[in-house]
C-alpha positions in Angstrom: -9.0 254.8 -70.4 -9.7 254.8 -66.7 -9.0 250.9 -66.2 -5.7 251.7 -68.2 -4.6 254.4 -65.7 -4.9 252.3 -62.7 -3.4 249.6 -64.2 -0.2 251.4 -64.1 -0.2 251.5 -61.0 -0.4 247.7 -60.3 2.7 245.5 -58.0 2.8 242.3 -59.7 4.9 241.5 -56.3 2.5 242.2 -54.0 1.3 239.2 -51.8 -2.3 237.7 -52.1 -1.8 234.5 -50.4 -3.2 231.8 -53.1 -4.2 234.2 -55.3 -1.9 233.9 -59.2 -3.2 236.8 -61.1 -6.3 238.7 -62.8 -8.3 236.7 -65.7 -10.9 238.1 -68.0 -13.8 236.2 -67.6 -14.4 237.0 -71.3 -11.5 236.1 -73.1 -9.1 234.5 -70.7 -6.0 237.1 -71.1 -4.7 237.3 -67.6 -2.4 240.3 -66.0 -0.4 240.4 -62.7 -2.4 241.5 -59.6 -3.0 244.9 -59.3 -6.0 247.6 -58.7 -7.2 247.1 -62.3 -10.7 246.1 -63.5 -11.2 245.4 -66.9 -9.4 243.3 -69.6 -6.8 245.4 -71.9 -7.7 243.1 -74.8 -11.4 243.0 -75.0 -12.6 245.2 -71.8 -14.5 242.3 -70.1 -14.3 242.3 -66.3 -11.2 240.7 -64.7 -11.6 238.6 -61.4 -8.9 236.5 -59.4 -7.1 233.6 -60.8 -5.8 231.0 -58.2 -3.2 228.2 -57.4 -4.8 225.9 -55.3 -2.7 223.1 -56.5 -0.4 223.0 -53.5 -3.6 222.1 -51.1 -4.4 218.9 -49.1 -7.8 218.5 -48.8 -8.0 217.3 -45.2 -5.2 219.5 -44.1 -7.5 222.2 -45.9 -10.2 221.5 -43.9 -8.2 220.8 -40.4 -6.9 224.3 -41.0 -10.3 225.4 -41.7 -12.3 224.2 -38.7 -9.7 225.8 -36.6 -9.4 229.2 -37.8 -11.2 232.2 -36.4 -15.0 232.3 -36.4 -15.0 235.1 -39.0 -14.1 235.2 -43.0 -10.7 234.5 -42.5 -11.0 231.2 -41.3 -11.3 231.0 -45.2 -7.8 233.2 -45.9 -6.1 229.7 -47.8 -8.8 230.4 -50.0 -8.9 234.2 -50.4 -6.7 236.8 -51.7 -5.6 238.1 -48.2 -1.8 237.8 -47.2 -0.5 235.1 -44.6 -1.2 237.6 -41.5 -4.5 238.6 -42.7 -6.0 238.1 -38.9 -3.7 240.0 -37.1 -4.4 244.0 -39.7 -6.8 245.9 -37.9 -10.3 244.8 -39.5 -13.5 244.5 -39.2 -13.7 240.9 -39.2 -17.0 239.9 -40.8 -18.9 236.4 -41.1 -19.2 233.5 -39.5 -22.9 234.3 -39.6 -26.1 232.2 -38.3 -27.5 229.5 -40.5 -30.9 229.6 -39.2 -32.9 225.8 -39.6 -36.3 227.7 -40.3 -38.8 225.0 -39.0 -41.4 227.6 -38.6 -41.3 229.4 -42.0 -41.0 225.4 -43.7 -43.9 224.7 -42.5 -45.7 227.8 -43.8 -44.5 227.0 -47.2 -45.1 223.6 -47.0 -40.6 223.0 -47.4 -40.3 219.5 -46.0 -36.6 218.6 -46.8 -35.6 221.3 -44.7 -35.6 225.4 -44.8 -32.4 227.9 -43.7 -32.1 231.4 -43.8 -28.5 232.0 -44.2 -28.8 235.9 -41.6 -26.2 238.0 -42.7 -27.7 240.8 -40.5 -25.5 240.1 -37.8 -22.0 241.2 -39.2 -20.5 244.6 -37.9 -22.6 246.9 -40.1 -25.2 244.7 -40.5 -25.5 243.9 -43.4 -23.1 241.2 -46.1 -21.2 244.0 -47.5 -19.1 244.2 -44.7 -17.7 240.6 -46.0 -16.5 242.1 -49.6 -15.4 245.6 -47.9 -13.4 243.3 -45.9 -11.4 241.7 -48.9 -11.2 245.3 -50.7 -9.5 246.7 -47.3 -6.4 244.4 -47.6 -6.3 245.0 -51.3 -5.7 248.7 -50.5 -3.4 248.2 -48.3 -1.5 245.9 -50.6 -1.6 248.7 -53.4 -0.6 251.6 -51.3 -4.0 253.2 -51.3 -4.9 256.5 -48.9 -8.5 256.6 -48.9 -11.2 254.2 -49.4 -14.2 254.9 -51.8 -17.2 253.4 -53.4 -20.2 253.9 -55.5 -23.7 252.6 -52.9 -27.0 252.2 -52.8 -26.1 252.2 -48.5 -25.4 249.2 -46.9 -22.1 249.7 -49.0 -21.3 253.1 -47.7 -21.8 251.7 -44.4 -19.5 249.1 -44.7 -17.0 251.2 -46.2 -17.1 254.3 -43.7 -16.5 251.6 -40.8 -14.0 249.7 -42.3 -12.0 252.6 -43.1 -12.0 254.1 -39.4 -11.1 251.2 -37.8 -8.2 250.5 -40.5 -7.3 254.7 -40.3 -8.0 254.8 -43.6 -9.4 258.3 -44.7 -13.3 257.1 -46.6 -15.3 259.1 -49.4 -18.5 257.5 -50.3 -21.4 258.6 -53.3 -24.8 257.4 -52.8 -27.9 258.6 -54.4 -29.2 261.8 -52.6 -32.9 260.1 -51.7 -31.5 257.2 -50.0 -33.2 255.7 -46.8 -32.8 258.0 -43.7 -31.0 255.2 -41.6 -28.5 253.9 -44.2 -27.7 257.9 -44.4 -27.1 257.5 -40.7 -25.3 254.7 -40.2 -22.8 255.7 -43.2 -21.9 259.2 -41.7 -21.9 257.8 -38.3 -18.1 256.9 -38.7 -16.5 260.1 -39.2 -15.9 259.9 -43.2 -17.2 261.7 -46.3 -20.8 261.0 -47.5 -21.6 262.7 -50.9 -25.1 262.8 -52.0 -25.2 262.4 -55.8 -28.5 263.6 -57.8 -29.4 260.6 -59.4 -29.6 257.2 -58.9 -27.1 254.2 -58.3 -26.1 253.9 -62.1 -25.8 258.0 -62.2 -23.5 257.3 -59.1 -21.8 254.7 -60.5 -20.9 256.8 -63.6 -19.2 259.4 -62.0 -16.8 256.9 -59.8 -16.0 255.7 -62.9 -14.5 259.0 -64.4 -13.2 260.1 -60.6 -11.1 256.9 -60.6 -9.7 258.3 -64.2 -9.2 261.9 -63.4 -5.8 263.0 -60.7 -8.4 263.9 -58.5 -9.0 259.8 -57.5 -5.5 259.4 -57.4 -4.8 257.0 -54.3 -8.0 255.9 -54.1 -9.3 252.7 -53.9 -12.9 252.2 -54.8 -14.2 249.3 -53.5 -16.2 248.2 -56.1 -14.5 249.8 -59.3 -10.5 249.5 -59.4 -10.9 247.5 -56.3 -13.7 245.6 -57.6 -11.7 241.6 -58.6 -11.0 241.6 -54.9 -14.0 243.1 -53.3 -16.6 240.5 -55.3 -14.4 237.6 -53.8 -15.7 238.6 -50.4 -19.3 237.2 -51.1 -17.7 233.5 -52.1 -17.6 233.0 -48.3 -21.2 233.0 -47.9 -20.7 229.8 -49.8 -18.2 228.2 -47.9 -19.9 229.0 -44.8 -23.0 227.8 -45.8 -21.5 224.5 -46.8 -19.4 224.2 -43.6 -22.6 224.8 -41.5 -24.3 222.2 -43.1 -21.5 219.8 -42.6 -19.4 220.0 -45.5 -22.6 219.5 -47.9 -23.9 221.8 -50.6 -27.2 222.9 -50.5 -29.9 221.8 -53.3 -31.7 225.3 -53.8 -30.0 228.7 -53.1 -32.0 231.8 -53.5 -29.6 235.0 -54.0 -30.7 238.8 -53.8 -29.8 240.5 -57.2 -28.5 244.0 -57.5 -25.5 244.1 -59.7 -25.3 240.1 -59.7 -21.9 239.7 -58.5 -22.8 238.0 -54.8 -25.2 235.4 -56.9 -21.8 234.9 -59.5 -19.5 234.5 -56.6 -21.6 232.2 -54.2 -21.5 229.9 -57.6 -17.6 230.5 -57.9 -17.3 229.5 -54.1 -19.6 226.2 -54.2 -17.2 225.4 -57.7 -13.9 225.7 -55.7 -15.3 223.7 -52.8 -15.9 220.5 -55.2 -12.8 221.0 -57.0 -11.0 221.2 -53.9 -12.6 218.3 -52.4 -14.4 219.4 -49.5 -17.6 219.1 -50.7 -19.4 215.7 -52.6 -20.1 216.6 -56.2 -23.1 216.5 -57.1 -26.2 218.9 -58.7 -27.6 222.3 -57.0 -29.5 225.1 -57.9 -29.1 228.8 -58.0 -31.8 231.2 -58.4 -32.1 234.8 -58.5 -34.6 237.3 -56.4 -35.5 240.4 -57.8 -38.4 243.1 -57.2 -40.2 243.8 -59.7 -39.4 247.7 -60.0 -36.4 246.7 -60.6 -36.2 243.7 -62.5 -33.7 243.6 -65.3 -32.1 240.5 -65.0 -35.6 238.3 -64.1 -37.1 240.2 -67.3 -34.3 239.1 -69.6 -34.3 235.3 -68.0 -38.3 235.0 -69.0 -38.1 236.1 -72.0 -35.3 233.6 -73.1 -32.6 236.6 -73.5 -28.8 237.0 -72.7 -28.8 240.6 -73.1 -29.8 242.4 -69.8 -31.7 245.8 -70.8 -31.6 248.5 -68.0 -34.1 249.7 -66.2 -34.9 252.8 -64.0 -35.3 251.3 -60.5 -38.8 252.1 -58.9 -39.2 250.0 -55.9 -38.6 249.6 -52.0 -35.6 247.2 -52.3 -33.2 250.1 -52.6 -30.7 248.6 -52.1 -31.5 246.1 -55.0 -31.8 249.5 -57.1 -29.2 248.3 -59.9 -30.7 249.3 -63.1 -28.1 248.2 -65.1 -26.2 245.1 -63.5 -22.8 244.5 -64.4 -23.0 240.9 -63.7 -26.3 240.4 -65.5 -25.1 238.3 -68.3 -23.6 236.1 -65.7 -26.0 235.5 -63.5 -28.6 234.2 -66.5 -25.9 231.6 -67.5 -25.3 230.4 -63.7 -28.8 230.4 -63.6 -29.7 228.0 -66.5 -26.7 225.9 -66.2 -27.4 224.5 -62.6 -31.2 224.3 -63.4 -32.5 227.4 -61.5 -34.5 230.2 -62.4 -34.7 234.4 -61.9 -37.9 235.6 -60.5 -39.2 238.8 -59.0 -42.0 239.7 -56.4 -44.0 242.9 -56.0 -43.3 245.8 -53.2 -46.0 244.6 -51.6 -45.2 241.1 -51.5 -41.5 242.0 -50.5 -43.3 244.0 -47.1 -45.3 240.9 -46.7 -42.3 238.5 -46.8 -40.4 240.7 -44.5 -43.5 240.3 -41.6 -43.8 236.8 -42.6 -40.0 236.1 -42.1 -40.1 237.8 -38.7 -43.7 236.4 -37.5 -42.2 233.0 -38.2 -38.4 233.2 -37.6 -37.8 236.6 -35.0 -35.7 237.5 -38.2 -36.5 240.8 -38.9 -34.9 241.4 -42.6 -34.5 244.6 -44.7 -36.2 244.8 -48.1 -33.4 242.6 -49.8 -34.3 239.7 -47.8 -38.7 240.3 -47.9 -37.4 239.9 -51.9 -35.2 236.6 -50.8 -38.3 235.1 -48.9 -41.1 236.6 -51.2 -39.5 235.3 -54.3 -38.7 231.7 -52.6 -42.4 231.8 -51.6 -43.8 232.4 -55.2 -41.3 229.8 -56.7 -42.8 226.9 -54.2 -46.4 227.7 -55.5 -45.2 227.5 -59.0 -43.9 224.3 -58.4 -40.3 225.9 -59.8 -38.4 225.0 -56.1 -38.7 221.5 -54.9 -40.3 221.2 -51.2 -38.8 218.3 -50.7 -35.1 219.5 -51.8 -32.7 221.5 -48.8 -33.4 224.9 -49.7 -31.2 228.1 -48.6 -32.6 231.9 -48.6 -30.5 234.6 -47.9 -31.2 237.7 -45.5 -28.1 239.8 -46.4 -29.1 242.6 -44.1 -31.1 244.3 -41.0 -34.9 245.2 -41.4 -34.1 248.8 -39.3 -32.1 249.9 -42.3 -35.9 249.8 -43.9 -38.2 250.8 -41.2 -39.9 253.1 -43.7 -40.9 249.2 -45.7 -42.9 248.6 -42.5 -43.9 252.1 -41.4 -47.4 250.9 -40.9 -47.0 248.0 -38.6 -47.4 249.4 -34.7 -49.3 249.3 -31.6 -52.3 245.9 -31.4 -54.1 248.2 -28.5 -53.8 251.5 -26.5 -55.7 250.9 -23.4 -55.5 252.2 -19.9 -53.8 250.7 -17.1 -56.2 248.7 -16.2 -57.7 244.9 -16.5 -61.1 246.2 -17.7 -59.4 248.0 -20.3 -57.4 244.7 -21.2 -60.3 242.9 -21.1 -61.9 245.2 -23.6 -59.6 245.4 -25.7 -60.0 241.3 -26.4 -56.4 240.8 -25.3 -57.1 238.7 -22.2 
């Protein structure tokens, strides 16, 4: 009922730039553009259907290369309108590909280790590139005020994006959410509901908001919104290509909360061969997951396609997806390209996050200590190939999660003095 009531509202007219119309990745039907989510025929989720066809693939690239150092370098490629560069935005991307020489050695990676650092956009974190996408498709669609369902880096992407586009911003998170994503999503003026529950119970009630005249002229990010918003993560891909010289990598490890970045990075290295930008040839993708919440890596072990939820009980909060809509997906992306999904412990996630920053001066949140921790446990299984490039993601900043690390402080407290160095074994 609710995807029907917002597809009412859709503007088949409305300009996208290269994108053609909404497909259902289950079935195939396909319906104009417009804030709608799932398929009328058989309710599987709808994404964005291009026409590419009209591309050169030098002239692509040309036009590439000289775009702006932010996502929309990669607009040909992205439902955004011609003039996307010139609406007020937050302009993500364009992020560090770190050549991790210290943490290869560590783990023994000799054909050479990045850490793709997605800390460094606006809000610190990746979700400022799909709240970036979302924001023009509200614009396109006439919406008022920008919403979402978050487990916080979301919320913080969202409250930002909507004050520097004067959009009016309502997010839900879960009421026990780390103090500093609290922070940093009231910080920009909007609406921050805390919802008794967790992310699934928050989830839930956007989904009947968006369905009720009370969510009229909203756009919710992730829900009606949702096609657009997920294509926002294909330019990790692109740029992670670019960076390496037009060259896909031959391991990727992706963080997995609902699934969708993991499904999209995939969709994004897919386009680049077709398109001819990249040589085609084999890569894998695998999936990092902590163990207290696990649904997806449980399902891929024991030889399922059916993701069973489960009640989130770790650190990685913002991994806390009990029931992943793009489970399903991510097991086949998985297993066709050869890779795996694995999970690590909170403890090992803390561990990764201090190895990451000993060895790098990366200092990740609990998202990318699972990233690094599950990449770790893969190369002592002999499941990632040391000798293979191999690409982690960090997709966002460790003082989102200081209480992860709460323990680590002061070496010494001495007085000011060199005895008192000297005791202390420092000099």
């Amino acid at each position: 009922m609710a995807a029907q009531t917002v597809a009412s509202t859709s503007n088949p007219a409305v300009d996208l730039g290269p994108a053609a119309a909404l497909s259902c990745r289950e079935c195939g039907h396909r319906v104009p553009l417009g804030p709608v989510f799932a398929c009328e025929e058989c309710f599987g989720p709808l994404e964005i259907a291009y026409d590419f066809s009209a591309y050169d693939t030098e002239e692509l690239r040309r036009r590439i290369e000289s775009g702006p150092a932010n996502i929309w370098r990669y607009a040909p490629l992205l439902p955004v309108p011609a003039d996307v560069a010139d609406k007020p935005n937050i302009n993500p991307g364009w992020t560090k590909l770190v050549k991790a020489d210290n943490l290869a050695r560590e783990l023994g990676v000799t054909g050479g280790l990045y850490v793709k650092d997605d800390s460094g956009n606006p809000t610190h974190s990746f979700k400022d590139r799909v709240v970036a996408q979302a924001l023009e498709a509200a614009r396109a669609f006439g919406f008022s005020t920008l919403s979402c369902s978050s487990t916080g880096n979301l919320a913080g992407a969202v409250g930002a994006a909507a004050a520097r586009a004067g959009f009016r911003s309502c997010v839900f998170i879960p009421h026990d959410l780390e103090q500093g994503k609290v922070v940093m999503a009231a910080v920009y003026g909007g609406e921050l509901v805390g919802i008794e529950g967790n992310y699934d119970d928050v989830n839930r009630f956007c989904s009947e908001l968006i369905g009720d005249p009370a969510g009229e002229g909203w756009g919710f990010v992730n829900v009606n919104l949702r096609p657009y918003y997920a294509e926002g993560s294909k330019t990790l891909a692109y740029e992670i290509c670019e960076q390496l010289g037009w060259r896909l990598p031959d391991q990727i490890v992706v963080p997995i909360a609902s699934g969708s970045q993991l499904t999209k990075i995939d969709k994004g290295l897919q386009e680049l061969i077709k398109l001819g930008l990249v040589e085609d040839r084999p890569y894998k993708i695998f999936g990092a997951q902590a163990e207290g919440c696990s649904p997806v890596s449980t399902a891929y072990k024991a030889g399922h396609d059916v993701v069973r939820p489960q009640k989130p009980n770790t650190i990685a909060k913002s991994l806390a997806i009990g029931n992943p809509a793009d489970g399903p997906y991510v097991l086949d992306i998985a297993r066709r390209t050869g890779g795996a999904v694995e999970d690590v412990t909170d403890e090992e996630v803390v561990d990764a996050i201090k190895l990451l920053a000993r060895t790098e001066g990366i200092f990740a949140e609990t998202a990318g200590g699972v990233t690094v921790g599950v990449a770790r446990k893969l190369l002592k299984e002999g499941v990632l190939d040391p000798a293979k490039t191999t690409v982690v993601l960090n997709t966002g900043d460790g003082l989102k999660t200081l209480d992860a690390v709460a323990g680590t402080g002061l070496t010494a407290t001495i007085r000011p003095t060199l005895d008192s160095f000297r005791e202390a074994g420092l000099a």
